[in-house]
Backbone bond lengths (Angstrom), bond angles and torsions (degrees), N, CA, C in turn:
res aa  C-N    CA-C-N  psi(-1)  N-CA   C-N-CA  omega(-1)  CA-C   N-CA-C  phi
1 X - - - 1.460 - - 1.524 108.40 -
2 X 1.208 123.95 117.69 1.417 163.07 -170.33 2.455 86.95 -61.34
3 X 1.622 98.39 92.04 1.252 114.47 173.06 1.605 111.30 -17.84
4 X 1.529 135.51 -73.28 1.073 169.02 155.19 1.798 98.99 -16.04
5 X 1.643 115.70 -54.32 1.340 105.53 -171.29 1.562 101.57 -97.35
6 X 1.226 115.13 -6.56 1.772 109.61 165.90 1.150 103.18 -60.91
7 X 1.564 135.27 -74.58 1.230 132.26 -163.76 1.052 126.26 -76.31
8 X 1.310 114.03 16.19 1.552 116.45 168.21 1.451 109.69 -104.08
9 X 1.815 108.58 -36.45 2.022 115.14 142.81 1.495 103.38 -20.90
10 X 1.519 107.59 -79.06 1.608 114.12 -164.31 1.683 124.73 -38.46
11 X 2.250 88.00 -51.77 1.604 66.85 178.39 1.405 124.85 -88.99
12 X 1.224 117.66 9.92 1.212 114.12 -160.02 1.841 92.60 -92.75
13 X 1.621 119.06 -28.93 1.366 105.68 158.81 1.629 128.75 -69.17
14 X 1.638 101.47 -19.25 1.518 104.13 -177.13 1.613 101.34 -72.19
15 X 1.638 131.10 -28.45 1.469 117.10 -150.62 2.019 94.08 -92.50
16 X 1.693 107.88 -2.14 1.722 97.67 -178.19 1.163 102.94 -103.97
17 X 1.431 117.04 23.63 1.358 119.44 163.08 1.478 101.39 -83.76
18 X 0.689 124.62 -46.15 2.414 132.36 163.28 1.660 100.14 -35.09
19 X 1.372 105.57 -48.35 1.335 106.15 169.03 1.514 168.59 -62.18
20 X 1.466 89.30 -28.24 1.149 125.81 162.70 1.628 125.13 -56.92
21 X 1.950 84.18 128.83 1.727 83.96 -174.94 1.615 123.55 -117.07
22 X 1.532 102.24 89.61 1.678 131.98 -161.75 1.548 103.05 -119.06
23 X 1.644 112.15 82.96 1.222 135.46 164.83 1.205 106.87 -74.07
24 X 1.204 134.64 -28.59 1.827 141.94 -167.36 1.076 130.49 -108.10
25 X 1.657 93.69 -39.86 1.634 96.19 -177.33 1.965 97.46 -100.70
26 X 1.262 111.74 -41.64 1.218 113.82 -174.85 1.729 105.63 85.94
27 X 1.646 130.88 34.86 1.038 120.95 -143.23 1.154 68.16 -145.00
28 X 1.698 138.88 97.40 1.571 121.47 150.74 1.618 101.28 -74.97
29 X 1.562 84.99 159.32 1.632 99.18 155.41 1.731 105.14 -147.23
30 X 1.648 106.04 148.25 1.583 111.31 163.43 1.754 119.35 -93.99
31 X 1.036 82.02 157.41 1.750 91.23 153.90 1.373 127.17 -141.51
32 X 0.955 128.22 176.06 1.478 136.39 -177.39 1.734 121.06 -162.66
33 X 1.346 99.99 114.53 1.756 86.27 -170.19 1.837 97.71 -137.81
34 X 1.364 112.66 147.62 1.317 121.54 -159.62 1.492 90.04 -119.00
35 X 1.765 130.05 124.91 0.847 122.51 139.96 1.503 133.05 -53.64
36 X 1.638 112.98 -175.75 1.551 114.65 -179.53 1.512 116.90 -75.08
37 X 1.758 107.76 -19.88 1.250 122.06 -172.26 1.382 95.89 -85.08
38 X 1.326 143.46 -11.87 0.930 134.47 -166.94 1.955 120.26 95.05
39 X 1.078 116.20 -19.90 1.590 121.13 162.23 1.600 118.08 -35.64
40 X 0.965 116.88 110.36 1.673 114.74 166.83 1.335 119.93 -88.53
41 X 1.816 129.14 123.36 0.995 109.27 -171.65 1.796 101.03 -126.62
42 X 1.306 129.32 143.14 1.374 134.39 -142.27 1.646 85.51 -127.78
43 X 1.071 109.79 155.84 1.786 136.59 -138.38 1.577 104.61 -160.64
44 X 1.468 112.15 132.43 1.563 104.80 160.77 1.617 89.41 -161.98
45 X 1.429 114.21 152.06 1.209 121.55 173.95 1.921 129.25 -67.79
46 X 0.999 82.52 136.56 1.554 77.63 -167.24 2.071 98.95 -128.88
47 X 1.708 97.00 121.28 1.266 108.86 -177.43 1.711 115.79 -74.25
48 X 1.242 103.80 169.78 2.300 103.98 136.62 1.475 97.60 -163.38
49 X 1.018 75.85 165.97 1.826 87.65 -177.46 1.713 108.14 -54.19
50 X 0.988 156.97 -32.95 0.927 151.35 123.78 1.765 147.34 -23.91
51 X 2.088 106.32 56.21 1.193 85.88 -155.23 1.349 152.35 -10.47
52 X 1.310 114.65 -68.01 1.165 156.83 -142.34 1.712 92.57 -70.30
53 X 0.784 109.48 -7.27 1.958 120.81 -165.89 1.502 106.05 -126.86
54 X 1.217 130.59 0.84 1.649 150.24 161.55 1.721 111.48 -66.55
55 X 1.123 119.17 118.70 1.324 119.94 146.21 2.002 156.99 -96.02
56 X 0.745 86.07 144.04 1.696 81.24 -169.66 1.451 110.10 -66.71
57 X 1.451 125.53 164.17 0.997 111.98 162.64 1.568 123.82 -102.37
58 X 0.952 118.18 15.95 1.490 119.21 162.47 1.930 112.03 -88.11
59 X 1.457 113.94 -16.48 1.771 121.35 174.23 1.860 89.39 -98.41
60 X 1.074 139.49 -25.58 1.602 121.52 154.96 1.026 133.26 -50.33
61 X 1.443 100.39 -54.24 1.931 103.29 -175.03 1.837 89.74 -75.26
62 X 1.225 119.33 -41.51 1.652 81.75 -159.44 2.219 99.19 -89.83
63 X 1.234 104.32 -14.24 1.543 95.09 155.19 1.628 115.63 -40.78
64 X 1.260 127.69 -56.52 1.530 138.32 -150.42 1.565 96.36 -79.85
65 X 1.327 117.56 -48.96 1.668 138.73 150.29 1.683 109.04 -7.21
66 X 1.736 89.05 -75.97 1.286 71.02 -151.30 1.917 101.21 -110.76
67 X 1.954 116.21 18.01 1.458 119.57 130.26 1.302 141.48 -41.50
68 X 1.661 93.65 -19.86 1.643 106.13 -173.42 1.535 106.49 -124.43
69 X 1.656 103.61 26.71 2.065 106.99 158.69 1.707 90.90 71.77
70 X 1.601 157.76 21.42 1.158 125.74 96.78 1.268 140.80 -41.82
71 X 1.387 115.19 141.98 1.535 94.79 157.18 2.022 90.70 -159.30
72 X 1.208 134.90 19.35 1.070 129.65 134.47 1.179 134.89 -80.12
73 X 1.417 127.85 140.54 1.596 124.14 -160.80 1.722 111.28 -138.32
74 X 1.422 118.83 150.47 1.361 114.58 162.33 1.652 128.31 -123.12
75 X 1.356 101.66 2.34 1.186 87.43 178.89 1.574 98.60 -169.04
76 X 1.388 120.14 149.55 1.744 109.05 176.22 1.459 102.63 -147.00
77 X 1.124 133.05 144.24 1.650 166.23 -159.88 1.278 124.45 -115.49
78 X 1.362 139.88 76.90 0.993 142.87 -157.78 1.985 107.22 -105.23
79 X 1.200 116.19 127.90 1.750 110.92 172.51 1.221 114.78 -150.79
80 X 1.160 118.22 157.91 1.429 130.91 170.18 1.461 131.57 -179.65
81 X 0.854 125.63 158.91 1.839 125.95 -160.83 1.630 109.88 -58.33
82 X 1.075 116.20 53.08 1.511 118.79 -166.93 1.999 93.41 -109.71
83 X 1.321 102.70 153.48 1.636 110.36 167.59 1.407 115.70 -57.06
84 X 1.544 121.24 -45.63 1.432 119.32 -172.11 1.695 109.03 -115.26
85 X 1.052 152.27 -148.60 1.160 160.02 152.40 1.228 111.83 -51.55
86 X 1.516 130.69 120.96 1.422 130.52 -171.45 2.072 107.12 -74.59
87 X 0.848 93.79 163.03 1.804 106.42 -166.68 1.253 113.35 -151.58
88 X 1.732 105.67 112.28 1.718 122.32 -159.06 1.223 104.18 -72.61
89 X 1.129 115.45 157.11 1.593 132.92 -166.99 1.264 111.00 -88.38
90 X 1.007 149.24 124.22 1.742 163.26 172.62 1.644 101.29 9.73
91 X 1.721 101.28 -63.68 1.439 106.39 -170.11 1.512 113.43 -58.03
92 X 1.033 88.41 -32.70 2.017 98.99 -177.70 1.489 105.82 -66.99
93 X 1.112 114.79 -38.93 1.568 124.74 -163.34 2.051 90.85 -71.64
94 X 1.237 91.61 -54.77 1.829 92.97 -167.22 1.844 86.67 -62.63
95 X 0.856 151.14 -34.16 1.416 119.82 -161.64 1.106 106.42 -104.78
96 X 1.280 118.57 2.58 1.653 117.21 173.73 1.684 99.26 -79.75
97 X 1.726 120.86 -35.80 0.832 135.10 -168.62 1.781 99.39 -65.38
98 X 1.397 127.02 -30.88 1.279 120.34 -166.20 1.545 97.29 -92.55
99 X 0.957 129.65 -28.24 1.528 130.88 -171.19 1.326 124.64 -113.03
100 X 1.141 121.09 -6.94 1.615 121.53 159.23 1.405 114.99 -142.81
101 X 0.980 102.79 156.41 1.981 116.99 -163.50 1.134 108.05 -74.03
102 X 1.386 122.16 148.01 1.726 143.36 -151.63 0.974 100.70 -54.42
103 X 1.769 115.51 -43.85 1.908 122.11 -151.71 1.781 92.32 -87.49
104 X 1.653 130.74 -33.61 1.307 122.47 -158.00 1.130 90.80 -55.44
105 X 2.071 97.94 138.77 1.418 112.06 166.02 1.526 123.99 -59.86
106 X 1.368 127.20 169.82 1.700 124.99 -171.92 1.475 95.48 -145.04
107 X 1.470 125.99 78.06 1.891 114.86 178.42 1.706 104.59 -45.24
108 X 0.827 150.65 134.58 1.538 145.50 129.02 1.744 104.68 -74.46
109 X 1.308 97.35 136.29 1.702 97.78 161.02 1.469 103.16 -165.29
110 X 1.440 113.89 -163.01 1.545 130.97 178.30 1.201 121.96 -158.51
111 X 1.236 126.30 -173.59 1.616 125.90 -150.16 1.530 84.24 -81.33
112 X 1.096 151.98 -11.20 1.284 131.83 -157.56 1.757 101.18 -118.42
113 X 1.314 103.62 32.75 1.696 109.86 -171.69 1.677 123.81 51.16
114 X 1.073 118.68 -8.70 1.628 121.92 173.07 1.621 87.40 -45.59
115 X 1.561 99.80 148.49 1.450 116.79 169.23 1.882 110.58 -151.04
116 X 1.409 93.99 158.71 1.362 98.37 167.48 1.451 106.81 -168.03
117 X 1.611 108.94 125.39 1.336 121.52 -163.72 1.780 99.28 -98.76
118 X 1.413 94.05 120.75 1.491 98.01 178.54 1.885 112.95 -112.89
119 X 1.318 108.53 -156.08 1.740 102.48 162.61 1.584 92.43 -145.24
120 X 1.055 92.85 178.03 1.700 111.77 -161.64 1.769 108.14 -78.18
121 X 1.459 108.94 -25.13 1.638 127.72 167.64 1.450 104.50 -55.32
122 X 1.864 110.87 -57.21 1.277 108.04 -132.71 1.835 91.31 -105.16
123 X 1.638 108.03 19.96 1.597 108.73 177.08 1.418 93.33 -108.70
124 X 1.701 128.23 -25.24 1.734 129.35 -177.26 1.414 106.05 -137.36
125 X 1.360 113.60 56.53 1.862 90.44 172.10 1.501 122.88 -63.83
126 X 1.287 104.84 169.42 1.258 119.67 -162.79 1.841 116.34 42.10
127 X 1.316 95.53 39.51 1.660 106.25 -178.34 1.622 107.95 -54.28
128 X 1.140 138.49 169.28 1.486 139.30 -163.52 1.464 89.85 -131.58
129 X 1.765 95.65 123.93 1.124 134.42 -162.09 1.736 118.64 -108.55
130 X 0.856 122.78 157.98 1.592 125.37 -179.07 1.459 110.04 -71.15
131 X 1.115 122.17 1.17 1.702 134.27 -171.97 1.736 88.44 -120.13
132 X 1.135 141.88 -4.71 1.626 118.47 153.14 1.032 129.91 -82.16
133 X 1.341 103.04 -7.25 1.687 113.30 -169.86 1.759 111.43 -94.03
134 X 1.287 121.59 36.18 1.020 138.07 -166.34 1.835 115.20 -117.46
C-alpha cells in the first residue's frame, strides 16, 4: 500500500471518529476501507439504546461498500481512542472474513499513531466460510 494512500485511509478513519454516534458507550471508532477500484468508503459506529441493534464501524464502511455494488477490497483502517492499536470485535472480524480476502491487509491504529498491520486470516483464523454451510 502506496505510503500517501495509507494516510489518507487513516485520516479519513480518524475524522469519523467526530462522527460517531456513541451516547452509551462514549467509545467512537472510525473506519476506512479502499476498494480495488480505488473508492474509499468511511465508517463510524453508530449506537441505540438497544445493544444488539448498534453498529461498528468497520460493518459500515464495508456495508456502504458493498450497498454501492463493491465488494472487492485492498486495504482497511481501523482507529479509535484506545492506548494501543484498536482491535475489531468478533462480528467485525467474521464479516471482514466474508467480504475481503484472507491475505488483505487491516492497519489497526489510534489517535496517538501506534499501529499494527495485520491480515484478515491472522485477526479470525479458521473464520466460517460460505463453503461450511454445505
Amino acid at each position: 500500500m502506496d505510503d500517501t494512500i495509507r494516510q489518507d485511509l487513516v485520516d479519513k478513519a480518524t475524522a469519523m471518529l467526530d462522527k460517531a454516534y456513541v451516547p452509551y458507550s462514549h467509545f467512537p471508532v472510525g473506519a476506512a476501507l479502499i476498494s480495488k477500484s480505488g473508492e474509499v468508503f468511511a465508517g463510524c459506529n453508530i449506537e441505540n439504546a438497544s445493544y444488539g441493534l448498534s453498529n461498528c464501524a468497520e460493518r459500515t464502511a464495508i456495508f456502504k461498500a458493498v450497498s454501492e455494488g463493491h465488494t472487492s477490497f485492498d486495504y482497511l483502517v481501523i482507529t479509535g481512542n484506545t492506548e494501543g492499536p484498536i482491535s475489531p470485535c468478533g462480528a467485525c472480524r467474521q464479516v471482514m472474513a466474508e467480504f475481503c480476502e484472507a491475505d488483505m491487509p487491516v492497519l489497526l491504529t489510534n489517535k496517538k499513531g501506534k499501529v499494527k498491520e495485520t491480515t484478515v486470516k491472522e485477526l479470525l483464523p479458521g473464520a466460517f466460510q460460505s463453503g461450511d454451510m454445505v
